[in-house]
N, CA, C and O atoms as a printed pandas DataFrame, in Angstrom:
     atom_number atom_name residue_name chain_id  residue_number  x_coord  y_coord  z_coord
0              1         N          UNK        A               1   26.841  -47.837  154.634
1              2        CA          UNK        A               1   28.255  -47.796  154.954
2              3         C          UNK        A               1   28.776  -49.158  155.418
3              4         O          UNK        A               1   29.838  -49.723  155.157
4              5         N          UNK        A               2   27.832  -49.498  156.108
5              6        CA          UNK        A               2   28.763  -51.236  156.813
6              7         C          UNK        A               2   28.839  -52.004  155.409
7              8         O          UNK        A               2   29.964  -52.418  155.131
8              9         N          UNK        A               3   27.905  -52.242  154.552
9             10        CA          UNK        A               3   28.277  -52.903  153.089
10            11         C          UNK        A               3   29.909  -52.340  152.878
11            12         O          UNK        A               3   30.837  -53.143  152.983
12            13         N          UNK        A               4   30.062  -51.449  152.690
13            14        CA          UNK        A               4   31.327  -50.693  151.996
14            15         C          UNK        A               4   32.572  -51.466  153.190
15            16         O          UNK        A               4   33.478  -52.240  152.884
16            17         N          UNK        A               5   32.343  -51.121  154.102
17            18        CA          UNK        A               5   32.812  -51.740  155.333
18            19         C          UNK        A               5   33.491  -52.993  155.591
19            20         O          UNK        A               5   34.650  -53.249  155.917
20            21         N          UNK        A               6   32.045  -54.008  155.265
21            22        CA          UNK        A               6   32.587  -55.682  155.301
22            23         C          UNK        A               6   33.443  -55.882  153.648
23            24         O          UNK        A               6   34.453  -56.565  153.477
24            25         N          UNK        A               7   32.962  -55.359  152.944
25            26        CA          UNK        A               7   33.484  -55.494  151.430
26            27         C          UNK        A               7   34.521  -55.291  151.460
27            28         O          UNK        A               7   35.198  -56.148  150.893
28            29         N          UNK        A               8   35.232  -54.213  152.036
29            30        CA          UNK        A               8   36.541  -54.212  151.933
30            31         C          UNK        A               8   37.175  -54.534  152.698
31            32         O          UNK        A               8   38.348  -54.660  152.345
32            33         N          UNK        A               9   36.767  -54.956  154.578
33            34        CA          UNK        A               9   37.939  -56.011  155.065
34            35         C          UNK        A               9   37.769  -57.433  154.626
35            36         O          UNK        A               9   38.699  -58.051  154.109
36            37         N          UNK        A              10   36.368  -58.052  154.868
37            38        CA          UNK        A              10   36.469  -59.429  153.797
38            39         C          UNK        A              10   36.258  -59.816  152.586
39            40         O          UNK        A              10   36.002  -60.954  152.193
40            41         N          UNK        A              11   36.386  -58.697  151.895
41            42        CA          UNK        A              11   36.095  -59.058  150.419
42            43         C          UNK        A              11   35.031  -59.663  149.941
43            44         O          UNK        A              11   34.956  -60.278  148.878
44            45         N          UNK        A              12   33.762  -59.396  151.145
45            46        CA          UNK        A              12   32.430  -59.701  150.667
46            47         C          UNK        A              12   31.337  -58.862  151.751
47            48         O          UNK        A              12   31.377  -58.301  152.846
48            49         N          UNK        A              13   30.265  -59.210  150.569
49            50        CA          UNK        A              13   28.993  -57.737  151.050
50            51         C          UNK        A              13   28.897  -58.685  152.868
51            52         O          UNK        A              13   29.560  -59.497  153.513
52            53         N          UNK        A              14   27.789  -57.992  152.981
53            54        CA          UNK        A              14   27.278  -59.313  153.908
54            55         C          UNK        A              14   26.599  -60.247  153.776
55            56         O          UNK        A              14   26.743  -61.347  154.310
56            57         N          UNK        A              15   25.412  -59.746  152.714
57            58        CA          UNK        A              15   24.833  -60.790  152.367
58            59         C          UNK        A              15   25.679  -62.310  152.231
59            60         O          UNK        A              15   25.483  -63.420  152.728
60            61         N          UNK        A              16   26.489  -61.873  151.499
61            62        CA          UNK        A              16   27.659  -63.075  150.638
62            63         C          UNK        A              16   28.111  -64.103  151.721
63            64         O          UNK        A              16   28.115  -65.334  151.713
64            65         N          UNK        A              17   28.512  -63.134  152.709
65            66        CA          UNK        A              17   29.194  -63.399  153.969
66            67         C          UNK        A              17   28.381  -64.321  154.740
67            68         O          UNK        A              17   28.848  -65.289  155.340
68            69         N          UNK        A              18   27.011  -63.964  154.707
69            70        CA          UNK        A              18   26.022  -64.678  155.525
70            71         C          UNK        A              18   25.630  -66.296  154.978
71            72         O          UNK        A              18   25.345  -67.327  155.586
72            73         N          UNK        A              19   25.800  -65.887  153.232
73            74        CA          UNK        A              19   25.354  -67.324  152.536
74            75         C          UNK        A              19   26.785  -68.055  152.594
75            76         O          UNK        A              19   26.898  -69.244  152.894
76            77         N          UNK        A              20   27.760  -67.297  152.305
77            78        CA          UNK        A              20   28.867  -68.195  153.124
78            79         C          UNK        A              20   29.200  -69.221  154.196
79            80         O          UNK        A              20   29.701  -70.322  153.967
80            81         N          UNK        A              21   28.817  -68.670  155.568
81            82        CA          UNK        A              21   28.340  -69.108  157.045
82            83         C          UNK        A              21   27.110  -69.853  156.269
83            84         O          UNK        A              21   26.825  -70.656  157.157
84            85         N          UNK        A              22   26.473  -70.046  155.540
85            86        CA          UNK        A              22   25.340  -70.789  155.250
86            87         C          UNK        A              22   24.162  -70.394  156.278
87            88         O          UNK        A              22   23.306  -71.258  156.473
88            89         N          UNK        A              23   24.047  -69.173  156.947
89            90        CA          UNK        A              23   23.140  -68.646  158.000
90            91         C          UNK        A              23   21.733  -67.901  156.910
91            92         O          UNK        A              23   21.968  -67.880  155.702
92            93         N          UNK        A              24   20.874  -67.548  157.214
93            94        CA          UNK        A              24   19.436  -67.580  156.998
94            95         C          UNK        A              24   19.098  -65.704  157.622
95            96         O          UNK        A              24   19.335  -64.660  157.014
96            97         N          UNK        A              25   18.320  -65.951  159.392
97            98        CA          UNK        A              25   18.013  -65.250  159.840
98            99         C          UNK        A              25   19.176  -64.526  161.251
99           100         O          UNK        A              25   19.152  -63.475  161.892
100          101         N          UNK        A              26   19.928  -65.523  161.243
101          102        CA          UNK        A              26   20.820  -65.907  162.724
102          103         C          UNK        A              26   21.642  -64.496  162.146
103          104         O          UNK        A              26   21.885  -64.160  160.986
104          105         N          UNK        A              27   21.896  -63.963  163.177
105          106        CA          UNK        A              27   22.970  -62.487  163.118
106          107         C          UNK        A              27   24.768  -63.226  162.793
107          108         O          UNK        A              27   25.375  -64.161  163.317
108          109         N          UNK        A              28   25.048  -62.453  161.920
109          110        CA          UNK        A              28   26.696  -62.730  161.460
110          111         C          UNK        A              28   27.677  -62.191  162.622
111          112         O          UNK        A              28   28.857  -62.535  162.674
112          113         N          UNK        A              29   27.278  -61.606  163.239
113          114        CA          UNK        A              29   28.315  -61.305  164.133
114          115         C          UNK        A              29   28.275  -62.288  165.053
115          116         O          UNK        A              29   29.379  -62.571  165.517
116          117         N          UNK        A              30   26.965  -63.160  165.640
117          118        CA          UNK        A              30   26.685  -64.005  166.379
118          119         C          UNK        A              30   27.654  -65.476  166.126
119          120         O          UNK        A              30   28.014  -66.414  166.837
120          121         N          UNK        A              31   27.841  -65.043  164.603
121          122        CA          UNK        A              31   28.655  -66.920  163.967
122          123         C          UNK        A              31   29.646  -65.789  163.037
123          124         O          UNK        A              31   29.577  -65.589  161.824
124          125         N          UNK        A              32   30.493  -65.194  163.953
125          126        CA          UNK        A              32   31.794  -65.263  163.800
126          127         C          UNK        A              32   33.075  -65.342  164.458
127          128         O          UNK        A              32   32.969  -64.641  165.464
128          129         N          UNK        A              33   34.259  -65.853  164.399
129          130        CA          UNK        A              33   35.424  -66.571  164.896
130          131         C          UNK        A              33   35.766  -65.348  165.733
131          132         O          UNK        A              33   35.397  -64.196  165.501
132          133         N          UNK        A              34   36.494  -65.751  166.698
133          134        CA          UNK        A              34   37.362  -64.444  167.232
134          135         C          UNK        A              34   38.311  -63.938  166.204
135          136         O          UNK        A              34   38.537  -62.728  166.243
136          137         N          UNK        A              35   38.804  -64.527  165.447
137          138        CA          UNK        A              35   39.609  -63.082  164.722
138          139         C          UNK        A              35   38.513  -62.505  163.664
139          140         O          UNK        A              35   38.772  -61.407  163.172
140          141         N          UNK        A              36   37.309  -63.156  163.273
141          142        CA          UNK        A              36   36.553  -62.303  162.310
142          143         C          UNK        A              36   36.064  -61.206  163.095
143          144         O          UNK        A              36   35.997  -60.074  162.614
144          145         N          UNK        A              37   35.814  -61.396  163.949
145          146        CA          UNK        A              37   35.351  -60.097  165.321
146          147         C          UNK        A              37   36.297  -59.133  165.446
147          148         O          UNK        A              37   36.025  -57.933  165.406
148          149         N          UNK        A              38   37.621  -59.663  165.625
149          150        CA          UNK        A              38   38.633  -58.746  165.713
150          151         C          UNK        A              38   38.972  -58.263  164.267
151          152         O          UNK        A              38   39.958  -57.526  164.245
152          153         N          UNK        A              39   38.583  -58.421  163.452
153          154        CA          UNK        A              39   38.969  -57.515  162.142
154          155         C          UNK        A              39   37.694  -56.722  161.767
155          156         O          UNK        A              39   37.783  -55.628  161.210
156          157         N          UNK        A              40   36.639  -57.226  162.044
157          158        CA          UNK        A              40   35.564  -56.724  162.043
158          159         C          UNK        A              40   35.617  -55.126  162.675
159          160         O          UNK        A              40   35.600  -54.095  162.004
160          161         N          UNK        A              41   35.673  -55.213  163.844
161          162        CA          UNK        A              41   35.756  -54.203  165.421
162          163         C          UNK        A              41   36.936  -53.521  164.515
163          164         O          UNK        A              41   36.463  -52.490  164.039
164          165         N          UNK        A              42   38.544  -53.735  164.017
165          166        CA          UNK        A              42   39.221  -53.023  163.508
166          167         C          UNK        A              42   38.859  -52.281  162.260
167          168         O          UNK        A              42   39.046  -51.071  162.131
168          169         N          UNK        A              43   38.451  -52.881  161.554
169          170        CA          UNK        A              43   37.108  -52.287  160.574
170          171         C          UNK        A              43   36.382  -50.804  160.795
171          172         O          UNK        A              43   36.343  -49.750  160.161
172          173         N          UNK        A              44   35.836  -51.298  162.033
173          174        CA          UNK        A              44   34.475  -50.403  162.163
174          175         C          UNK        A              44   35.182  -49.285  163.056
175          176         O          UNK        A              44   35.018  -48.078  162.885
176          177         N          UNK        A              45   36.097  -49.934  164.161
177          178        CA          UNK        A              45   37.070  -48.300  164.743
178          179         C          UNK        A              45   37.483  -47.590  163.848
179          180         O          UNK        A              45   37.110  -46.417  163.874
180          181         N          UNK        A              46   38.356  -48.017  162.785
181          182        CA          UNK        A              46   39.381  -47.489  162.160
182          183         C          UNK        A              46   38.175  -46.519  160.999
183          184         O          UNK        A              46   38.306  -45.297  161.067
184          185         N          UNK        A              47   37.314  -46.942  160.218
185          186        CA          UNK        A              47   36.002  -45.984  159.976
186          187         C          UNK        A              47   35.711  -44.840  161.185
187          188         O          UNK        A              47   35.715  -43.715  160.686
188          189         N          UNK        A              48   35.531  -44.828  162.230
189          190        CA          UNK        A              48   35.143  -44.031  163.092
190          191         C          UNK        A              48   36.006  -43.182  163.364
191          192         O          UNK        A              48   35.747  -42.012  163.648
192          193         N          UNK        A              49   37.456  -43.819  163.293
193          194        CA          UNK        A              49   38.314  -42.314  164.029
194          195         C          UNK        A              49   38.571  -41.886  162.428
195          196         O          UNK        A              49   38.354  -40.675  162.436
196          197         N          UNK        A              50   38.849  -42.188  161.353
197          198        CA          UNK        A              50   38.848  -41.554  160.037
198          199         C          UNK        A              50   37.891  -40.388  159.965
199          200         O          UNK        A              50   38.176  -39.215  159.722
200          201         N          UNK        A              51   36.770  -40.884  160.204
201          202        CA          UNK        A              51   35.416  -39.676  160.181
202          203         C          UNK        A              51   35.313  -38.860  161.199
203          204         O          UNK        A              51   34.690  -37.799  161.200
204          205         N          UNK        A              52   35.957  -39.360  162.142
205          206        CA          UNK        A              52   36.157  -38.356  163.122
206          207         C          UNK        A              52   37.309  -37.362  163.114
207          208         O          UNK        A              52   37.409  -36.368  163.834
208          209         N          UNK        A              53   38.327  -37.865  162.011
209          210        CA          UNK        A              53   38.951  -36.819  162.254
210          211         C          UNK        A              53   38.717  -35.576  160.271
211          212         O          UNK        A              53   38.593  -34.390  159.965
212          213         N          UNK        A              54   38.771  -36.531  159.775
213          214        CA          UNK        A              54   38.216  -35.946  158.368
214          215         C          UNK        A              54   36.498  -35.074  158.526
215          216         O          UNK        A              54   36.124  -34.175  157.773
216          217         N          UNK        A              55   35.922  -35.482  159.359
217          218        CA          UNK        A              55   34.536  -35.042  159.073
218          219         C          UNK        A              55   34.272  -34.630  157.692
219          220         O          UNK        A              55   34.426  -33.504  157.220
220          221         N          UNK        A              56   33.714  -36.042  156.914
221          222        CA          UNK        A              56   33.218  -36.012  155.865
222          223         C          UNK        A              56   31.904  -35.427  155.345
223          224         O          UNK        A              56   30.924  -35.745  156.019
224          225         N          UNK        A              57   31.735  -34.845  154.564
225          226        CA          UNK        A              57   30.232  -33.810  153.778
226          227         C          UNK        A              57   29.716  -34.740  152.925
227          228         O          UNK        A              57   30.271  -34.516  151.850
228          229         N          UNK        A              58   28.732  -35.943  152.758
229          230        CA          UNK        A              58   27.877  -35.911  151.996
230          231         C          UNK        A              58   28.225  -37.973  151.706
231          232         O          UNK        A              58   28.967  -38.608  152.455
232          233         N          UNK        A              59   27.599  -38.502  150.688
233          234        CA          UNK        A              59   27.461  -39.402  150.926
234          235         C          UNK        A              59   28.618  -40.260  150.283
235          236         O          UNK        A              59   29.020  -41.296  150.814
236          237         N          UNK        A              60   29.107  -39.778  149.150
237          238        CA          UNK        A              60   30.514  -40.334  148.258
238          239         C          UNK        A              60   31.773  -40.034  149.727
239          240         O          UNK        A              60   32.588  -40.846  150.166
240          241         N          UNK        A              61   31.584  -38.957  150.078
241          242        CA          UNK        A              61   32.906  -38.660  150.713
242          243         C          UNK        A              61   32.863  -39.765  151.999
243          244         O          UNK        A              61   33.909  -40.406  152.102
244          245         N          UNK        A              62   31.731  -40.112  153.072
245          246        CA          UNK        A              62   31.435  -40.931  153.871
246          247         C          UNK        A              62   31.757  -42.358  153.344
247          248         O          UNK        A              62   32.421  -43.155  154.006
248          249         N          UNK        A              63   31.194  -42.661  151.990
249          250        CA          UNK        A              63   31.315  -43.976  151.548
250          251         C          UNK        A              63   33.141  -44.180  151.631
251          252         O          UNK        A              63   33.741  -45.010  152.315
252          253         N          UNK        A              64   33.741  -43.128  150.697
253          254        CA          UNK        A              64   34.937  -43.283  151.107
254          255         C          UNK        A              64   36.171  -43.515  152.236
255          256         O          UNK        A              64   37.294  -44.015  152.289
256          257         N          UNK        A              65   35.308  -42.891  153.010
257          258        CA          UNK        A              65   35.853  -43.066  154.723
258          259         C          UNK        A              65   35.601  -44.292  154.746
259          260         O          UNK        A              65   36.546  -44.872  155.279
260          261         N          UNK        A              66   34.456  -45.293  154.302
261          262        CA          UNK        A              66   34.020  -46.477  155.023
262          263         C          UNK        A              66   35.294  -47.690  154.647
263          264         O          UNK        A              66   36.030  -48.461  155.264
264          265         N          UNK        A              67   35.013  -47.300  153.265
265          266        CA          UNK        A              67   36.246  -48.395  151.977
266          267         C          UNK        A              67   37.214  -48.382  152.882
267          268         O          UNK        A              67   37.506  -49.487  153.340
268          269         N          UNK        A              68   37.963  -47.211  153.388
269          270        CA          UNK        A              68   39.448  -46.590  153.721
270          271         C          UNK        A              68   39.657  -47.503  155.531
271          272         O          UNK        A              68   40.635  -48.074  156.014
272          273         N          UNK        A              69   38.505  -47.306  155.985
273          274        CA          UNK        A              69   38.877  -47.893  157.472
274          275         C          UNK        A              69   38.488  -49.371  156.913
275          276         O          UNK        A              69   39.397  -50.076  157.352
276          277         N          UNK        A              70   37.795  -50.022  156.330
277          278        CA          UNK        A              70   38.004  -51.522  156.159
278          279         C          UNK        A              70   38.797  -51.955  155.687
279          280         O          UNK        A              70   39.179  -53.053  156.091
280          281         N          UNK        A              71   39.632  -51.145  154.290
281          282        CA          UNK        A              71   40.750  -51.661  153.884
282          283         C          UNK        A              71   41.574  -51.930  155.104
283          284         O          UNK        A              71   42.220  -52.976  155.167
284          285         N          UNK        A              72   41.592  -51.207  155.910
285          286        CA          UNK        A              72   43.029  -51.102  157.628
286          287         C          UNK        A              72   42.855  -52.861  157.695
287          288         O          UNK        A              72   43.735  -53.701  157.508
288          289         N          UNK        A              73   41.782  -53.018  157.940
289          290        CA          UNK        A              73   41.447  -54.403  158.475
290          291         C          UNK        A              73   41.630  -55.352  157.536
291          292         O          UNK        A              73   42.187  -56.431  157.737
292          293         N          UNK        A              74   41.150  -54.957  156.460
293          294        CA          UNK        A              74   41.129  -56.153  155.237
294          295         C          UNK        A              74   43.072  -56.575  155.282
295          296         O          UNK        A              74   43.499  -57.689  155.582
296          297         N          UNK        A              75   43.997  -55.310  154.889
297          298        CA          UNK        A              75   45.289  -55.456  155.186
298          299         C          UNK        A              75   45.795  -56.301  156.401
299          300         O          UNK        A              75   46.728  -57.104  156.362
300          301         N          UNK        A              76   45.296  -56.099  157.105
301          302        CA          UNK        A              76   46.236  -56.686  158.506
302          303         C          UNK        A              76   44.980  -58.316  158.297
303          304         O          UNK        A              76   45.106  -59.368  158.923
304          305         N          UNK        A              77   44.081  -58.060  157.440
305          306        CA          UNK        A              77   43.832  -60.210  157.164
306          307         C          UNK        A              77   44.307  -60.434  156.195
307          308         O          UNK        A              77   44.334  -61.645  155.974
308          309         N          UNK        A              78   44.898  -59.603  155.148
309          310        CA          UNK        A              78   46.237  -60.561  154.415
310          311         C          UNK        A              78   47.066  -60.661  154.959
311          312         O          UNK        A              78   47.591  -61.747  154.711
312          313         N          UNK        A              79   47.758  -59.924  155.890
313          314        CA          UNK        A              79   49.131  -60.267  156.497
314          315         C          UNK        A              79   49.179  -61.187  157.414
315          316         O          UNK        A              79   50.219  -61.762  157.734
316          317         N          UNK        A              80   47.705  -61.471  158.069
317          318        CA          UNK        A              80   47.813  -62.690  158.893
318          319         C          UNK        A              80   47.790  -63.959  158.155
319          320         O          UNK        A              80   48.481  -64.933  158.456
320          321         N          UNK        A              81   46.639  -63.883  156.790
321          322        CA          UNK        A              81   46.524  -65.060  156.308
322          323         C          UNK        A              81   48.269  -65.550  155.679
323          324         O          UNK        A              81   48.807  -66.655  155.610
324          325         N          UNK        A              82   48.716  -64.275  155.334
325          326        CA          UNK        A              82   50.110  -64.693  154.735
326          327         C          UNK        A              82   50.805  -65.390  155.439
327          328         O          UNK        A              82   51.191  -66.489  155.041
328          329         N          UNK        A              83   51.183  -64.809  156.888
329          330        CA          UNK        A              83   52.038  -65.659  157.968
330          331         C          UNK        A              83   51.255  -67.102  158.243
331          332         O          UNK        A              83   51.966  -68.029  158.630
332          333         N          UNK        A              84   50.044  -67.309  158.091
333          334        CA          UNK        A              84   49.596  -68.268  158.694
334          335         C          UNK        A              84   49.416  -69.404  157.656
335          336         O          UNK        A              84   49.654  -70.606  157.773
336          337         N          UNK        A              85   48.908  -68.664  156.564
337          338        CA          UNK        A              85   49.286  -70.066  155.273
338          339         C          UNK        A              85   47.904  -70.525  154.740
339          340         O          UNK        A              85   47.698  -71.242  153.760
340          341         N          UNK        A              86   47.021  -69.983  155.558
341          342        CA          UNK        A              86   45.708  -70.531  155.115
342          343         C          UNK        A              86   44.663  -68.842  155.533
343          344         O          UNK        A              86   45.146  -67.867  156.108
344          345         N          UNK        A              87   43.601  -68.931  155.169
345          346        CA          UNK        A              87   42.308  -68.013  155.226
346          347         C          UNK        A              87   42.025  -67.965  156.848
347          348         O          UNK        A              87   42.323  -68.819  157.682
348          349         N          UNK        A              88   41.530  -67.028  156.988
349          350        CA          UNK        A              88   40.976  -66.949  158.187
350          351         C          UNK        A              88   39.427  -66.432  158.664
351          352         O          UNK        A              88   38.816  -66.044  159.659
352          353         N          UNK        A              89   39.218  -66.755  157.015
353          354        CA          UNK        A              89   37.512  -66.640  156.960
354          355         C          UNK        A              89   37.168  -67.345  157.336
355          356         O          UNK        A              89   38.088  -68.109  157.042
356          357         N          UNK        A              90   36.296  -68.124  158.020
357          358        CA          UNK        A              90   36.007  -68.877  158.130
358          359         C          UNK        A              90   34.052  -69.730  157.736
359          360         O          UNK        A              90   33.023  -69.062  157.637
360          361         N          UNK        A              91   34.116  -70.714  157.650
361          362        CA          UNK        A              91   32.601  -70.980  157.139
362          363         C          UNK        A              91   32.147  -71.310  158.856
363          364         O          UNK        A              91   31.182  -70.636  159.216
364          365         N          UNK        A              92   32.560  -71.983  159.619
365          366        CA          UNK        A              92   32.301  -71.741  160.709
366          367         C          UNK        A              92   31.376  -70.954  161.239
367          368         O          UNK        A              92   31.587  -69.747  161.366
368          369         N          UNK        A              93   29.837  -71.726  161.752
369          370        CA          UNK        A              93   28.658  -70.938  162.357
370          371         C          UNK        A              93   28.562  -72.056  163.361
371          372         O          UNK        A              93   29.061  -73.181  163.409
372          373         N          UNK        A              94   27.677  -71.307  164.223
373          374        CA          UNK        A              94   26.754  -71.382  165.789
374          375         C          UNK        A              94   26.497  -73.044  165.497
375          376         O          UNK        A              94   26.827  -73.907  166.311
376          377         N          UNK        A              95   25.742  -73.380  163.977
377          378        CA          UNK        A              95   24.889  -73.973  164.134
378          379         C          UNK        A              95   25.558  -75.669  163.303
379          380         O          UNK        A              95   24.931  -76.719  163.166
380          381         N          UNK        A              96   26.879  -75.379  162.926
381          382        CA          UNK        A              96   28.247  -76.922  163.033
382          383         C          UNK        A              96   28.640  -76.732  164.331
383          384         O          UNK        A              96   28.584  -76.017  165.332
384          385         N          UNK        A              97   29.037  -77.658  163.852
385          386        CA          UNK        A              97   29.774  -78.494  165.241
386          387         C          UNK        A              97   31.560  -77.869  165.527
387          388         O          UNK        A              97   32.336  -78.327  166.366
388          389         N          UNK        A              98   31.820  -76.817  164.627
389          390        CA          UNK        A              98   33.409  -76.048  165.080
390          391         C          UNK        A              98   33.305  -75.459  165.663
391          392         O          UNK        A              98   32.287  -74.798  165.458
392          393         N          UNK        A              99   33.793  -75.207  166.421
393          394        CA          UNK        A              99   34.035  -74.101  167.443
394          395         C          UNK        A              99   34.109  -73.023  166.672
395          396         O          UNK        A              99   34.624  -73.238  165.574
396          397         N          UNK        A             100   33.588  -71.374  166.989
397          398        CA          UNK        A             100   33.749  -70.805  166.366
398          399         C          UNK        A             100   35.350  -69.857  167.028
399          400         O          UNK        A             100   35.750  -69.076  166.164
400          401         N          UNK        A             101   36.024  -69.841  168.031
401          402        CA          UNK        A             101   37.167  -69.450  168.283
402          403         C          UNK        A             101   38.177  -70.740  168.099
403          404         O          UNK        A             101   38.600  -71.085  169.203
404          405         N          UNK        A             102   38.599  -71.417  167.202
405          406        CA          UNK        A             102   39.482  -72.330  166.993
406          407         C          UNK        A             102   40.665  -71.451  166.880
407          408         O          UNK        A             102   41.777  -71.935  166.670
């Protein structure tokens, strides 16, 4: 489910996400920005109260819950990237020299 999850608020698995960050073994949540956290966390709530209130049967119907609460998140990071003009993915890890809350 978290595959289905990150895929649809950032438009990549994790793996992808991780060779992105150019990270190895280092945890992705560890080398990500405060708003990747915060879309992340909106992500993974917005999955939880869906299934909590649908209580889904079986593994298509769950997968679907997952798509449905990441899209929430994936939406509200186009609308930020829109107002803001640029991505808010960021390549940004632990292990450059950016800050990862810029």
């Amino acid at each position: 489910m978290k595959l289905d999850i990150s895929k649809s608020w950032s438009g990549m698995s994790i793996c992808e996400y991780k060779d992105y960050k150019n990270l190895r073994k280092e945890s992705l949540r560890d080398n990500m920005t405060n708003t990747e956290l915060v879309l992340n966390m909106l992500a993974e709530v917005s999955t939880t109260e869906i299934s909590r209130n649908e209580k889904p049967q079986g593994l298509d119907k769950s997968r679907d819950v997952a798509k449905r609460g990441g899209s929430i998140a994936g939406n509200a990071r186009k609308d930020l990237e829109k107002q803001l003009g640029k991505k808010v993915i960021s390549k940004s890890n632990s292990k450059n020299h950016e800050l990862l809350d810029e």
